[in-house]
N, C-alpha and C positions, 0 to 999 in steps of 0.2 A: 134900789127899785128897778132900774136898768138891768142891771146884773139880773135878779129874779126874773124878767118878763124875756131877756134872752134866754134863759135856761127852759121856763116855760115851751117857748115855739120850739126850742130845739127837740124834748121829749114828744110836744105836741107833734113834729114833722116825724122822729122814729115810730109812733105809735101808728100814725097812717100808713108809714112804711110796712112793718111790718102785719098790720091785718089787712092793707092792700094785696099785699104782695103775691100771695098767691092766686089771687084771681089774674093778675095778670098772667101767667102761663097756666092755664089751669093741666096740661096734660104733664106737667111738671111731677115729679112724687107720684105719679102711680103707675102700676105694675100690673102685671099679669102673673100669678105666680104657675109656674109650667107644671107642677109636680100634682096643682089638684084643679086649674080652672077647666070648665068644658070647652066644648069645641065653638061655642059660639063667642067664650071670652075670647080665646087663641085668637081668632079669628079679628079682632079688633085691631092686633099687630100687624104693620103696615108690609105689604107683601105676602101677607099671610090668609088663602083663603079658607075656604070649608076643609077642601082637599086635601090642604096642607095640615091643614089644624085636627084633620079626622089621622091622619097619622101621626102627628103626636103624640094626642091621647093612645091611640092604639099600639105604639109604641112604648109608652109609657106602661100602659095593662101589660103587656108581653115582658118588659123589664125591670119594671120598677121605676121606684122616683130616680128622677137624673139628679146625680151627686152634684155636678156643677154644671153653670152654663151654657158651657164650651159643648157638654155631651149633648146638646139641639142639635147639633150639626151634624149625629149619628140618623138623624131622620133626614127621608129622601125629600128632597125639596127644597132644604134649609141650610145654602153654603155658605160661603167666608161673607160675603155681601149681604146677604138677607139676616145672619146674625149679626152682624155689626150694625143695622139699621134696628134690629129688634132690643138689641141690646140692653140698651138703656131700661126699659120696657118692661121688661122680666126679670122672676125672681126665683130664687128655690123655696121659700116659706114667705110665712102671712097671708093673708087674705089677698084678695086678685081685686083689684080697686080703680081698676082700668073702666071706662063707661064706656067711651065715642071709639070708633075705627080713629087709628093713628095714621094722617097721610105720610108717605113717603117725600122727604125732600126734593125740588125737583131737579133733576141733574143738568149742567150747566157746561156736557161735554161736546166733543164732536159734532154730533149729529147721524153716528154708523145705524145708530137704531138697537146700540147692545145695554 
């Protein structure tokens, strides 16, 4: 009986686990996908304003979908640092599943102001 009522909590504690789980990070799994969201999705990615996100897209009409990536960083605006913060974030396909502006972490350098 021991035996069954430990094995019980133990299922009962993964099952909390995992349908808690994602509320705890909610901006966790979702993405922006670059190749079809609008300029107001783009725009959610952290560094990323109107400006930026209206060259994208405008980008993206003038080229085509971007094969990978890495090719965000052919649009003006969006270097080695703002794609690795984006990163995560964005996709080449699926649905664009992103809701809330993504804050930027906040940096914990120097103090030069760059």
């Amino acid at each position: 009986m021991n035996r069954v009522f430990k094995m019980a909590s133990v299922i009962w504690v993964l099952c909390f686990l995992v349908v808690g789980f994602p509320t705890v990070s909610s901006a966790q799994g979702k993405a922006v996908n670059i190749n079809t969201a609008s300029v107001e999705q783009l725009s959610l990615l952290p560094r990323v304003g109107s400006v930026v996100a209206q060259r994208i897209v405008d980008f993206r009409e003038k080229n085509g979908r971007f094969k990978s990536l890495e090719d965000l960083m052919l649009v003006q605006g969006v270097g080695e640092k703002t794609f690795e913060l984006i990163r995560p974030h964005i996709s080449l396909a699926g649905e664009t599943t992103l809701s809330e502006k993504v804050k930027p972490p906040k940096s914990s350098g120097g103090g030069d102001g760059s």
